[in-house]
N, C-alpha and C positions, 0 to 999 in steps of 0.2 A: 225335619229336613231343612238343613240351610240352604239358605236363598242369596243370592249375590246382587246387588246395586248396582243401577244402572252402572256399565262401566263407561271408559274414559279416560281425558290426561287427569284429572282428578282424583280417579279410584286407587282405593290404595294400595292396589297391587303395584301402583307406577313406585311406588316407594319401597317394592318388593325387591327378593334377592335376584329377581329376572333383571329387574329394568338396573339395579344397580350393576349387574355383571355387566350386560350391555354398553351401558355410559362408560365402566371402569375399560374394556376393552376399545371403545371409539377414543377414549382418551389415551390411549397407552400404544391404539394405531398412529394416531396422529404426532405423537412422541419421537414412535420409532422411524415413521417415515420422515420427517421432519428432520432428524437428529441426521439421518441417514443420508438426504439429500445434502445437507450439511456440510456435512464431514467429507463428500464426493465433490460437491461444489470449492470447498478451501481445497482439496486437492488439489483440484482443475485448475484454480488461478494458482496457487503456486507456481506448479508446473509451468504453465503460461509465463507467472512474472521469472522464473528463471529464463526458459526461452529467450526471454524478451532481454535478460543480459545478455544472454550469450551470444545473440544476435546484433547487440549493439558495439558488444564487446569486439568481437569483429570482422565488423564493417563499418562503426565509426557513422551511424545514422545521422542525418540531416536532422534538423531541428521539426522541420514537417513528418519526416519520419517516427521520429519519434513522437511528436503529437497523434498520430495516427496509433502506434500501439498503446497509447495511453486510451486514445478513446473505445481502441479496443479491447482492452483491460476493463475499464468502466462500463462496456454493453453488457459483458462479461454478469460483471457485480450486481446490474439490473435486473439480469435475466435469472440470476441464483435469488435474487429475493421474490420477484414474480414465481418463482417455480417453489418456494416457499407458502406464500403466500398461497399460492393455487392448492397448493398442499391442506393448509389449513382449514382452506374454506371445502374444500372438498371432503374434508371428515367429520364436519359437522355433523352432530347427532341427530342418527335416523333410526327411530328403535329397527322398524322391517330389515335395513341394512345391517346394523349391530346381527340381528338373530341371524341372518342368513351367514356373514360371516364366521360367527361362532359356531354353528353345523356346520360349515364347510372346513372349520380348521379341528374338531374333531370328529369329524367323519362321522354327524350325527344323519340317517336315513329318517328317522321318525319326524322330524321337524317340528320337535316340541316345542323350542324356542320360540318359531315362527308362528305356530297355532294361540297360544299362550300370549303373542303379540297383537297378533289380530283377534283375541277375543276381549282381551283389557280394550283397545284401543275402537274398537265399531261396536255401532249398536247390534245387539241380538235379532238377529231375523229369524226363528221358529226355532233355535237352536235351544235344546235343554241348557237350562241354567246348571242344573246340575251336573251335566257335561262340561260344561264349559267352566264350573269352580276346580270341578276335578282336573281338569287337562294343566289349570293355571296352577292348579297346588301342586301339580307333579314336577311341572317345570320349574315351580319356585325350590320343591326339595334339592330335585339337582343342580341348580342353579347355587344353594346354598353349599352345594361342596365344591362350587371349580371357583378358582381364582382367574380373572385374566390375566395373570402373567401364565398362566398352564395352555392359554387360547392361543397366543401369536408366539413365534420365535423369534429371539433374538439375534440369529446368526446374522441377520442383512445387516444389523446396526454393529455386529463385530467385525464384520467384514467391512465396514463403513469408515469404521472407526482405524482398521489395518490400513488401509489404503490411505489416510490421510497422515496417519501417524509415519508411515513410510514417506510419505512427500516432505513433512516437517524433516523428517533425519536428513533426507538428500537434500536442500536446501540448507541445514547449521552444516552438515560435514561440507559443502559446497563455499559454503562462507566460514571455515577454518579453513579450507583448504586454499580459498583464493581472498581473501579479506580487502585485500588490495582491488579486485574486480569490481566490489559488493562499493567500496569508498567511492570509487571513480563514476561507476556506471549509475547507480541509483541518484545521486543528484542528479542528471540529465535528462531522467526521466521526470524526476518529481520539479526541475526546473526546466522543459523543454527548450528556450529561449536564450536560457541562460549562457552565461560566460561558463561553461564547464570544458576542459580538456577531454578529449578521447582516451579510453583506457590502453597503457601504454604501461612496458613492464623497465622503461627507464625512467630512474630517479632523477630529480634536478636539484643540485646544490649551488643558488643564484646569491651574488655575493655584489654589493655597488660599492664600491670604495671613490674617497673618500666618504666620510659620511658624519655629517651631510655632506649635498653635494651645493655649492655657491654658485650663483650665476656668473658665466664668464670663465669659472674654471674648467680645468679638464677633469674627466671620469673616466674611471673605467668600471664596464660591467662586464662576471667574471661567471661559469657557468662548471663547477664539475659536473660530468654526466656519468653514472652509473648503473647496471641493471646487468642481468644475462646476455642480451643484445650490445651485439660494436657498433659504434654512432663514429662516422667519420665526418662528417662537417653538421656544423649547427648554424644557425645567424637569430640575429635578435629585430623581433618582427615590431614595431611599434602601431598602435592601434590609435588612429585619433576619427571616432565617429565609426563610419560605416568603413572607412577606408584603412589600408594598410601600409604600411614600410618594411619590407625586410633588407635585413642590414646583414651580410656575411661576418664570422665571428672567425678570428685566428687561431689555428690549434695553439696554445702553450703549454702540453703537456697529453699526456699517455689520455687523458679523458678530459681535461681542460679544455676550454677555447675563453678567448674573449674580445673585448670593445674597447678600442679606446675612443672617448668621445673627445675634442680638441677644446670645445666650448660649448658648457650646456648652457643653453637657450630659455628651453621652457619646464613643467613639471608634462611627463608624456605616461600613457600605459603603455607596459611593451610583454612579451613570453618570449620563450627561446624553443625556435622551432627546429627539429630537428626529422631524416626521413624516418623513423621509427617512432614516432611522438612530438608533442608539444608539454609544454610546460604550465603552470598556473597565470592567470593573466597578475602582473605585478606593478608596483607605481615608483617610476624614474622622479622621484621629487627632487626641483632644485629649487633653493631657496633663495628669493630675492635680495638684491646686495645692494643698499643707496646706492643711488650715482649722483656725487655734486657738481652741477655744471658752474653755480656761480656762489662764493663764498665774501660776505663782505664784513666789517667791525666797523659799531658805532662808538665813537665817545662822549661821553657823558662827566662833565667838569663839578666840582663844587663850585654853588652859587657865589662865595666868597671870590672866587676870580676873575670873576666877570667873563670867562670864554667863551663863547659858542661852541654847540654841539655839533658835532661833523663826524661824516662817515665816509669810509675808504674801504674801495673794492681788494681785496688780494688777490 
């Protein structure tokens, strides 16, 4: 008659096809739940980060507004790695939980798994050793023919994977379809503060003539506006610090306007605002020109004629 050793995390049944089924299935839960929340979580901020255009897109959010869905986007990303992470540590291997799992996802009644755990793992209290090698050897046989991929399903991680894969299409067909939105509105978010324009489906083709432009002379700045929208007046807003100027701009044509300036002064920022849109913030450089207020000539004699040196104002 064999006799079984003291058992334990030692004995070698831990190294059997019981405890490996087990591990193989706590690793292959935490895989799928994992993968799962995952692929449900990049869902969700998609989703979100499109909203979050579409919302800005518009109504033309305030710089705090937008710092507010940013940071609500970021609780967002917090919260998906915590629920991760919770994920992980909560499938840490537990053989008792492993067996019960595995009986519950093939509908085993005997709880062979479970007996076969608790006899490797406590000491014997009056129990036949011979019962209890036999219970561990039964479990180890059956144990030796399921694989855990045959224990859990797949379908929550295909349906995981559906859902996310559906978010990815509506978001690229979202940006072929509006690329221009995707240009505008994502800097403003990833620059809250920033100089960025609100998105706006007119073009602006800003044009400064002469160029350069010299200090003292005249300029003009010159503005076609184009897009599906009619823009019936524009003006050129100039920006120095916190403060603004806006200057009315003259139609000269079907989608033209412009500026004439009489005498540029300094180098200024300025955009062309118009009530369907603004434009990119742009730079009025004029370029400094001497100014001679007093011009005079020395002359300088060879020593041979004894002259003195003297100098006359022009």
């Amino acid at each position: 008659m064999s006799t079984m050793s003291r058992p334990g995390p030692a004995c070698r049944w831990t190294d059997g096809h019981v405890f490996g089924l087990l591990r193989g299935t706590t690793r292959l839960k935490m895989f799928l739940e994992t993968s799962s929340a995952t692929c449900l979580g990049i869902a969700a901020l998609l989703g979100l980060a499109l909203a979050a255009l579409v919302v800005d897109a518009a109504f033309a959010l305030s710089p705090e507004g937008r710092i507010v869905v940013d940071l609500v986007i970021l609780v967002c990303c917090i919260v998906a790695l915590v629920v991760a992470a919770r994920s992980i540590f909560r499938n840490r291997f537990n053989a008792q939980r492993a067996a019960r799992l595995v009986e519950e996802q093939l509908a085993d009644t005997s709880s062979s798994f479970t007996n076969a755990v608790d006899f490797v793992t406590t000491e014997p209290r009056g129990a036949s050793p011979v019962l209890r090698e036999r219970a561990i050897r039964m479990a180890e046989d059956r144990a030796s023919q399921i694989s855990s991929l045959d224990v859990l399903p797949f379908r929550p991680l295909y349906k995981a994977l559906g859902v996310a894969g559906l978010a990815c299409l509506v978001v690229l067909v979202s940006w072929w379809s509006a690329p221009r939105l995707f240009a505008m509105v994502v800097p403003r978010y990833l620059d809250p503060r920033g100089d960025h324009p609100p998105y706006t489906l007119v073009e602006f083709d800003v044009r400064i003539t002469p160029e350069p432009v010299y200090h003292g002379r005249p300029a003009v700045i010159s503005a076609t506006v184009s897009g599906p929208e009619t823009v019936d007046e524009a003006a050129v807003v100039f920006v120095d610090g916190d403060t603004t100027d806006a200057v009315p701009m003259f139609r000269t044509g079907d989608d033209e306007f412009g500026l004439e300036i009489e005498q540029a002064e300094q180098t200024r920022w300025f955009y062309i605002d118009t009530p369907k849109g603004r434009s990119r913030t742009m730079t009025f450089e004029v370029m400094q020109v001497p100014f001679f207020e007093d011009v005079s000539v020395s002359y300088r004699y060879p020593e041979y004629t004894g002259w003195e040196p003297s100098e006359e104002r022009l």
